[in-house]
C-alpha positions in Angstrom: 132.2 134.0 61.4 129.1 135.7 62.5 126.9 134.6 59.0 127.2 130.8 59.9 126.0 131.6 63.8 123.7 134.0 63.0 122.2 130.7 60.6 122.4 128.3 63.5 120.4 130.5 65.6 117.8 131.1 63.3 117.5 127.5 62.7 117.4 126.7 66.3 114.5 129.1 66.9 112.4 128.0 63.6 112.8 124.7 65.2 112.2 125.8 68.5 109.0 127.5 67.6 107.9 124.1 65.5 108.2 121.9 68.5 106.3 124.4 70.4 103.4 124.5 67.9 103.2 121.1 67.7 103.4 120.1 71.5 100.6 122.7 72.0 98.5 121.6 69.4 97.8 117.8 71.3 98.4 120.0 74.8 96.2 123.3 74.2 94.9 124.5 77.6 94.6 127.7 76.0 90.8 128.1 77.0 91.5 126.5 81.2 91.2 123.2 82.3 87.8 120.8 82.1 87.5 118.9 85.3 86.4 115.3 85.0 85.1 114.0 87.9 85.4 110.1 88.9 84.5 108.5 91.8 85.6 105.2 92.6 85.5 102.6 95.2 87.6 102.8 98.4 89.9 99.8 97.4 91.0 100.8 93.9 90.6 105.0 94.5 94.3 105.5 96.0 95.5 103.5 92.8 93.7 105.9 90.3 94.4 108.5 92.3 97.9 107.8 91.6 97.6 107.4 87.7 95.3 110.4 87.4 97.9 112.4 89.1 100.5 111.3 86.1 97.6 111.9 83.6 97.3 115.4 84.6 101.0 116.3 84.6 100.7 114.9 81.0 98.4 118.1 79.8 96.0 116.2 78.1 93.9 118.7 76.3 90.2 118.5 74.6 88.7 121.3 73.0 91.7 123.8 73.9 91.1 122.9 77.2 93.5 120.6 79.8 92.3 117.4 81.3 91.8 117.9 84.8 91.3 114.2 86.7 90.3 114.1 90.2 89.3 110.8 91.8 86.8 110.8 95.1 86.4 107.6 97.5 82.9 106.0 97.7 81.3 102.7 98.4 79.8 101.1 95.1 76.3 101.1 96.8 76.0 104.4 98.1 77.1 105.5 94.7 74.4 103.6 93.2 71.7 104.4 95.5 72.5 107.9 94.8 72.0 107.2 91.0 68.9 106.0 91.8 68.2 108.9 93.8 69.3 111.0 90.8 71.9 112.9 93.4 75.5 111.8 92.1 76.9 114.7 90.5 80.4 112.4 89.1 81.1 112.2 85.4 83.1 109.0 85.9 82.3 106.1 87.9 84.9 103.0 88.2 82.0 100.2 90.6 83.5 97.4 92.1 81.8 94.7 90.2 79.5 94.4 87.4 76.9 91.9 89.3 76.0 95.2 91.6 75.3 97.3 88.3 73.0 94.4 87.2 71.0 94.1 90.3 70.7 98.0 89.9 69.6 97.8 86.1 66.8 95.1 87.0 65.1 98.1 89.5 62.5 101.2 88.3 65.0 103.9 88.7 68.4 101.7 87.9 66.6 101.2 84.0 68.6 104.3 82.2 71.7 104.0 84.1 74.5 103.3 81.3 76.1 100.5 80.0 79.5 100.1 81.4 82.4 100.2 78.9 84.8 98.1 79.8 87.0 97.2 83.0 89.8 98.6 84.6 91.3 95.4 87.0 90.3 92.2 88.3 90.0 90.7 91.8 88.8 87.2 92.7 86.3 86.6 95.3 88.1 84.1 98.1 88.1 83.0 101.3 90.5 84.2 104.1 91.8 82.9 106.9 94.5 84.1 110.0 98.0 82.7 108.6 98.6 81.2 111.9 94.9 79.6 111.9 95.1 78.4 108.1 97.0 75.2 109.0 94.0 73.8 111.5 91.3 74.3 108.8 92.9 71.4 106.8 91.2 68.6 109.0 87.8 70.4 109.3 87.5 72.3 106.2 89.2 72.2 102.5 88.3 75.5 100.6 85.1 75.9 98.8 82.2 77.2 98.8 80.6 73.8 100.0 82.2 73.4 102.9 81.3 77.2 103.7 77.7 76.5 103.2 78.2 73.6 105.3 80.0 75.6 108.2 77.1 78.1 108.5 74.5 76.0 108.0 72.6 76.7 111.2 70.7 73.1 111.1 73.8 71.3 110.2 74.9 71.1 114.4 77.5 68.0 113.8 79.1 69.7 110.4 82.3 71.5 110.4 80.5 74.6 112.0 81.4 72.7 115.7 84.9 74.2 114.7 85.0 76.8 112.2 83.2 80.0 112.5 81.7 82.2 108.7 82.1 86.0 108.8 80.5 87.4 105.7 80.0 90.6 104.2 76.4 92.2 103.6 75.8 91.2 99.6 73.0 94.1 100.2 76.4 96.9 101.0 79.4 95.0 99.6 79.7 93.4 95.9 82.6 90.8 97.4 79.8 89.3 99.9 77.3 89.4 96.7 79.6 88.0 94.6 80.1 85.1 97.6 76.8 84.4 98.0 75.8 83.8 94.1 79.0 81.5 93.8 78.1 79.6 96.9 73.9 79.7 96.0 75.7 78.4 92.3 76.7 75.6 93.8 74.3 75.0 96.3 71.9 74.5 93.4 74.1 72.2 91.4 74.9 70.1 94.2 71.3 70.1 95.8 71.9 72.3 98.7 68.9 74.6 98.6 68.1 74.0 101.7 71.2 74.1 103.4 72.5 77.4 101.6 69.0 79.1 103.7 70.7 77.7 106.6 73.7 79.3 105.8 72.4 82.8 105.1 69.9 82.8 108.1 73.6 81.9 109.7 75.5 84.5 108.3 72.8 87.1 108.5 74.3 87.6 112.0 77.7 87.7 111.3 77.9 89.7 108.7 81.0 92.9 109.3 80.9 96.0 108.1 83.7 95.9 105.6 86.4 93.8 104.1 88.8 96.1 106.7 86.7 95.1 109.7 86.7 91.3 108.8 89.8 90.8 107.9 90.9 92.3 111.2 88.9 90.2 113.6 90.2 87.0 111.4 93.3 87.1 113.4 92.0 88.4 116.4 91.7 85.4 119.1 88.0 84.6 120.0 86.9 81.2 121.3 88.1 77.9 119.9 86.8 77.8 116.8 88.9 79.4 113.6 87.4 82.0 111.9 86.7 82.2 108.2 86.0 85.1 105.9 84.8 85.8 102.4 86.2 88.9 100.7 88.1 89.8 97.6 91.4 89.0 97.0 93.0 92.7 96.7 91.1 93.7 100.0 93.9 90.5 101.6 96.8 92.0 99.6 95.8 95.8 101.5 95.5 94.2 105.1 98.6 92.8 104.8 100.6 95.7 103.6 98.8 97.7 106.3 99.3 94.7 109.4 102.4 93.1 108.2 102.3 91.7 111.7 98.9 90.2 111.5 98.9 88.4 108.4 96.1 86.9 106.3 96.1 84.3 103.5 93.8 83.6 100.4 92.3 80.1 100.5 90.6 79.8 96.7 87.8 77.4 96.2 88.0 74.7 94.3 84.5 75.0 92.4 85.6 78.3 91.0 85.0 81.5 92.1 83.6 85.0 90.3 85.9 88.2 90.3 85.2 91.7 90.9 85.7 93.4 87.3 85.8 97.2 88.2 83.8 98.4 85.1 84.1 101.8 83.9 80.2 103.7 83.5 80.5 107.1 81.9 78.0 109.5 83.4 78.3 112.8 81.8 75.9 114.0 79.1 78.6 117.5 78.2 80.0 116.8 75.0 83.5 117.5 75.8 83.5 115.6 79.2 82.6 112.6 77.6 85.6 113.1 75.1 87.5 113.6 78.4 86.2 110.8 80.0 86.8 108.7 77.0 90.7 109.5 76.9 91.2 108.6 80.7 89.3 105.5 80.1 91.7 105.1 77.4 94.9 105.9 79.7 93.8 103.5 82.0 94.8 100.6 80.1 98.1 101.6 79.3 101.2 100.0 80.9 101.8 102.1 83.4 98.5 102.3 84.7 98.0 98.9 84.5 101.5 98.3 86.7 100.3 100.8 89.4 96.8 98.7 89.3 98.7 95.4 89.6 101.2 97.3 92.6 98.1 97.8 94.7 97.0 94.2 94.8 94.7 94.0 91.4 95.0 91.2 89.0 94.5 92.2 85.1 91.1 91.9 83.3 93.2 89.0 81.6 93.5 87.6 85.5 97.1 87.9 85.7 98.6 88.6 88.5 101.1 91.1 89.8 104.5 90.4 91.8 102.8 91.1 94.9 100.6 88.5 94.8 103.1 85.9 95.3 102.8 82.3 96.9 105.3 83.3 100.0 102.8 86.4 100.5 99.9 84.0 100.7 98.5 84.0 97.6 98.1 81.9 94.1 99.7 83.7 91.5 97.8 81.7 88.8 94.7 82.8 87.3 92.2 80.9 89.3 89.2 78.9 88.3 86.3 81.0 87.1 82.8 80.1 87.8 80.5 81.1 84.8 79.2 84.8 85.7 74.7 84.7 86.5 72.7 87.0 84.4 71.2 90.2 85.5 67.7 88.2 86.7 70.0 85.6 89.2 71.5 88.2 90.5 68.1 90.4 91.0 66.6 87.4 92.4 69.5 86.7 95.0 69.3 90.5 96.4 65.2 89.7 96.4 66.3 86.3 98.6 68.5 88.0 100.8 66.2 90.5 101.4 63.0 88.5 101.9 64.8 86.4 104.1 66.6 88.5 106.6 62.8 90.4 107.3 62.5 90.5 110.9 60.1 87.7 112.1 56.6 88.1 113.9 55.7 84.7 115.6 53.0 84.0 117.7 53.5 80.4 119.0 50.5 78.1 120.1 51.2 75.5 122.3 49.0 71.9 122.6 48.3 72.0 126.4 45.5 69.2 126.2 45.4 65.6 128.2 47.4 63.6 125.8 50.4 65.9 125.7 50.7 64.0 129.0 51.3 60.8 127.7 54.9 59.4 127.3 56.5 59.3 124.3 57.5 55.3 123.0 61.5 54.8 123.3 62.4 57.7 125.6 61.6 58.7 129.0 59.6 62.1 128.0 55.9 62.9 128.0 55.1 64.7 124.5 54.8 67.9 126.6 58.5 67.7 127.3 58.9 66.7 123.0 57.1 69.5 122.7 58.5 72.0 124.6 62.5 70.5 123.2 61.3 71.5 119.7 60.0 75.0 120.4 63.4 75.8 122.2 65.2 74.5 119.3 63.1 76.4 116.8 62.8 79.1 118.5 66.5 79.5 118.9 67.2 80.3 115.3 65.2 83.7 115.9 67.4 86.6 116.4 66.6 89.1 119.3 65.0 91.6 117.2 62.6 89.2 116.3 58.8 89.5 118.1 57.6 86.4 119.8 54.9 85.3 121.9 52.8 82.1 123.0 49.8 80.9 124.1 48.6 77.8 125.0 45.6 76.0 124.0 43.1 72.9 125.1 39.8 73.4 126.3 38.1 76.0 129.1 41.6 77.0 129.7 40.5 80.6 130.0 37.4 80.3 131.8 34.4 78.2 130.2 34.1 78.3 127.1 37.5 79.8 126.1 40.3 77.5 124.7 43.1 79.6 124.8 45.6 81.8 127.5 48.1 84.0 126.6 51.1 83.4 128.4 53.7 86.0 126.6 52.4 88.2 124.4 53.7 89.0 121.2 56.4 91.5 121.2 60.5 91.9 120.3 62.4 89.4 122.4 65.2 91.9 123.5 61.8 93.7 125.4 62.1 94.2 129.2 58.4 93.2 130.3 58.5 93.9 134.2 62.3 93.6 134.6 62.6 90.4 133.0 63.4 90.0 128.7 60.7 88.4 126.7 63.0 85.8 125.6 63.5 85.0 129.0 60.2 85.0 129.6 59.7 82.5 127.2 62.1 80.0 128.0 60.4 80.0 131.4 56.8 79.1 130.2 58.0 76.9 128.3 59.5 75.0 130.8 57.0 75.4 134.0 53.8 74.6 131.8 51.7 71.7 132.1 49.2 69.4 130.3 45.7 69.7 131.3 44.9 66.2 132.4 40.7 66.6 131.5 41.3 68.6 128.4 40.4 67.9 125.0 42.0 70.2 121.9 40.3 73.2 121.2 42.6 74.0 118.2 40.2 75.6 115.3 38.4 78.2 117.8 42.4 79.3 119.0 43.6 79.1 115.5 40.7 81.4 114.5 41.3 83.5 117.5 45.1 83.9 116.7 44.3 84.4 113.2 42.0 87.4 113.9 44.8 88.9 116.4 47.9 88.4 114.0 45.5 89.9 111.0 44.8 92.8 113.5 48.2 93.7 114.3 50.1 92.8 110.8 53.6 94.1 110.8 54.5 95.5 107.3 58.1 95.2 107.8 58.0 91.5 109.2 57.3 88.2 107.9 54.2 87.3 110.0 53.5 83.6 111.5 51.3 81.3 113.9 53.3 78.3 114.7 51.4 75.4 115.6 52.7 72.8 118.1 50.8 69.7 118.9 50.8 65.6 119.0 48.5 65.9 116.1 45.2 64.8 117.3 43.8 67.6 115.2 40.4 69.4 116.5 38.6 67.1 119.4 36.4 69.9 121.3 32.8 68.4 123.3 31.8 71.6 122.8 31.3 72.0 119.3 32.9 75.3 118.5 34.2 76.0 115.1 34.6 72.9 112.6 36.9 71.9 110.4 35.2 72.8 107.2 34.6 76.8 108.7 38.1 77.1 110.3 39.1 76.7 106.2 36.1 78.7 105.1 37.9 81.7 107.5 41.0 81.0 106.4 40.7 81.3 102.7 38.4 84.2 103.2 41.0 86.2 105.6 44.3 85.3 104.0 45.4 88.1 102.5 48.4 87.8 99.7 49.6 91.1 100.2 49.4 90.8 104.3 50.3 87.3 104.1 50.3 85.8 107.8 51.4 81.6 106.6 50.3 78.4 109.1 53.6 76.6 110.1 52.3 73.3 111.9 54.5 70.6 113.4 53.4 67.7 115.1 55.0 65.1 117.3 53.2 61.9 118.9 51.8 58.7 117.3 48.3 60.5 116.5 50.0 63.3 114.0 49.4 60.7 110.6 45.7 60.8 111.7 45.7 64.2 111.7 47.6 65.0 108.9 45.2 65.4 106.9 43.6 68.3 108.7 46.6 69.8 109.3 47.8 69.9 105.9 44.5 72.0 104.8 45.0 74.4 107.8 48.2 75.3 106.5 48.0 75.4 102.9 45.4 77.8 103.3 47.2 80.3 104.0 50.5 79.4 102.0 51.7 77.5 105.2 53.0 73.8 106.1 52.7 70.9 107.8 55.0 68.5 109.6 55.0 65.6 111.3 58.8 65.4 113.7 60.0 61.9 114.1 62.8 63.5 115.6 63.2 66.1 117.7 66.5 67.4 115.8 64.3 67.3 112.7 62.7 70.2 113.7 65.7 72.5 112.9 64.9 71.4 109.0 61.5 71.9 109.4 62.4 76.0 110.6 64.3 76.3 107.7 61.7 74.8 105.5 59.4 76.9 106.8 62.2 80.3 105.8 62.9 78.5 102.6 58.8 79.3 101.7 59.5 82.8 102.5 61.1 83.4 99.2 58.4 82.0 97.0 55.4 83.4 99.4 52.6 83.8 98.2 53.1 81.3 95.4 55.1 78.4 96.6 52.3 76.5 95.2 51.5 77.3 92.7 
């Protein structure tokens, strides 16, 4: 009896010893572990946190050495920025969206970072709305990416803006308010919108939040009477409702198409065994599991499918939605340039036609020009933010003494500025409204224009986008005195304009002497990469601001 045991129990320990051979041989951690580093971004890190903690249970070995994962939490662009800076020390990185590695890879220092290879999960970009609020929008606003550009376009004062109010998120930090703005600049091109998409992003420039977490929250927090509207990615909707089940918020998904955050995977490791490392997580990433945690935590597959939690009752569309064909690395190079060159703070220095005819009444209304006047500058200047700097003088002739056609009345500094216990903006609004046409003067515009030429030129602001705005009925230069002509104002302009410290003319003109004077005007400003208008109208003069913005992203070759 003890032969046929003593058989079994050698067979049980040859086989015992086989199974061990073999399971070590694909799990050797006889040489320690190898640490592989990832860092990911905040909204998918808790899911691969969760599959890398199954991956390292597994043992997976590389050069007799176990796998060991571990995931940090970064934003996408401090990540980058530190690439750039040469200071991230990951071997791993899962971004947020391919469009931010392209802006990165059309940059100096963003030239060797690595292809990516591959994607993890997808999330569409969409709008988002309070559910309670969601059902007002349908008589004011249908979802796309229109009718957002036409919400938050700052000139557009009778569009659906009266009652819906655009929160965005800074394309500059966030690759869900990047991703909104090429989809909405997409179609703003397509449908000839150029000009109201500036609008838009002058608009949203102040209301932009911090996060998707901080939007979303003050969606469906009570603030005036009209609705809030957001833009952020699908996923980050799915996460604020599993987190404030009380204060739910749906998806609205535009009807142009939208682009999706693709969470690509960008190996950063040079060691030889990391990358083999790297290369088998990347691989366990798109097994089934994985890909069922991904889909728990709100993702969609790179195929766009949807998970169970993205159902219609939870306010979502399970279907894969419309995709909008994605830009090339130069589009989205050139939108980060736009927004950029846009959102500079402002240096204005405002002159303001003072001179006998601004006295005369304007045909069909019961204002002088002076009071046109004066309606235009408060509209214009209203599109300003407060950390812009502003100031204004006036101009005619001897206003300052003989021989001197100019007085400053506010001088040039940030609006939010106390000046003698009162804010420059203030200040402003109050010369603007107490000054007065000089009955017996005449227009004394080319020696100002020189003088406020020489001072802005003086005082440039690097950081700024620098301008003399010119407000006047359009009579163009008309000074007894002689002073400077018309032929050496342009002579000084061409020779002082300075590409690199470009200071740009923006004239606008309102009375029924501007077509004479057009002429004039149009020369003043084209030297210096400026323009001229003539307002018909004084709500025209909203368009004729943004015009004047819209140059900023061309300057100094909008003509050319």
């Amino acid at each position: 009896m003890l032969v046929p045991l003593a058989g079994a129990v050698a067979l049980a320990v040859l086989l015992g010893v086989a199974a061990f051979v073999i399971f070590n041989r694909d799990h050797d951690c006889s040489d320690g572990k190898l640490p592989l580093r990832v860092v990911a971004t905040p909204d998918i890190q808790p899911a691969l946190d969760k599959i890398a903690g199954r991956y390292n249970k597994a043992l997976h070995s590389v050069d007799s050495r176990c796998v060991e994962v571990t995931v940090a939490k970064e934003a996408a662009a401090r990540t980058a920025n530190g690439l750039a800076a040469g200071k991230v020390s990951a071997d791993f990185w899962v971004a947020d969206s391919s469009l931010l590695l392209e802006s990165m890879r059309k940059t100096p220092a963003g030239e060797a970072l690595p292809q990516p290879e591959g994607s993890v999960a997808t999330s569409p970009v969409v709008l988002a709305a309070a559910r309670s609020a969601a059902s007002k929008l349908s008589s004011s606003l249908q979802p796309s990416w229109g009718s957002m550009v036409a919400a938050a376009n700052v000139a557009n004062v009778d569009g659906p803006g009266r009652k819906v109010r655009v929160l965005a998120l800074d394309p500059q930090k966030n690759s869900a308010g990047l991703a909104a703005l090429l989809a909405a600049a997409g179609v703003a091109k397509e449908t000839k919108q150029d000009q109201a998409l500036v609008g838009a992003m002058k608009e949203l420039s102040g209301q932009l939040a911090s996060d998707s977490t901080a939007l979303l929250a003050s969606l469906t927090v009570k603030s005036g009477s009209r609705v809030p509207i957001g833009v952020t990615s699908e996923q980050a909707i799915f996460s604020h409702n599993a987190n404030k089940p009380d204060a739910p918020v749906v998806a609205l998904y535009p009807k142009e198409g939208t682009l999706s955050l693709d969470y690509p995977v960008t190996i950063l490791t040079k060691d030889p065994s990391v990358i083999k490392a790297a290369a088998d997580f990347k691989q366990d990433l798109a097994t089934d599991s994985a890909q069922k945690t991904l889909r728990e935590a709100g993702f969609r597959g790179t195929d766009g499918q949807a998970g169970s939690g993205l159902s219609k009752d939870k306010g979502f569309t399970p279907g894969k939605p419309l995709a909008l064909d994605p830009p090339d690395g130069a589009t989205v190079a050139r939108m980060v340039q736009t927004w950029s060159r846009l959102n500079l703070g402002s240096r204005l220095l405002t002159l303001l036609d003072v001179s006998g005819t601004m006295a005369l009444p304007v045909p069909g209304t019961n204002m002088t020009r002076m009071q046109a006047i004066n309606k235009i500058a408060t509209e214009g200047l209203s599109l300003f933010p407060a950390e812009s700097e502003l100031g204004l003088w006036t101009f005619s002739t001897h206003l300052n003494g003989q021989g001197k056609d100019w007085k400053e009345l506010v001088s040039v500094g940030p609006a939010s500025e106390t000046i003698n216990g009162v804010l420059r903006k203030d200040q402003l609004v109050r010369a603007f409204a107490q000054v007065r046409a000089k009955p017996t003067g005449d227009t004394g515009l080319n020696d100002t224009v020189k003088a406020a030429y020489t001072e802005l030129t003086k005082t440039y602001a690097e950081d700024k986008i620098n301008t003399l705005l010119i407000l006047t009925d359009g009579a163009g230069n008309d000074d007894p005195d002689g002073g400077v002509s018309n032929s050496q104002m342009l002579q000084f302009l061409k020779k002082t304009y300075d590409p690199k410290r470009p200071i740009s003319i923006l004239l606008i003109a309102f009375g029924p002497e501007a077509e004479k004077g057009k002429t004039q005007m149009d020369a003043l400003a084209k030297a210096t990469g400026g323009e001229a208008y003539i307002a018909k109208d004084i709500l025209q003069v909203r368009d004729f601001f943004l015009q004047g913005m819209e140059r900023r992203l061309c300057s100094p070759n909008c003509d050319g």
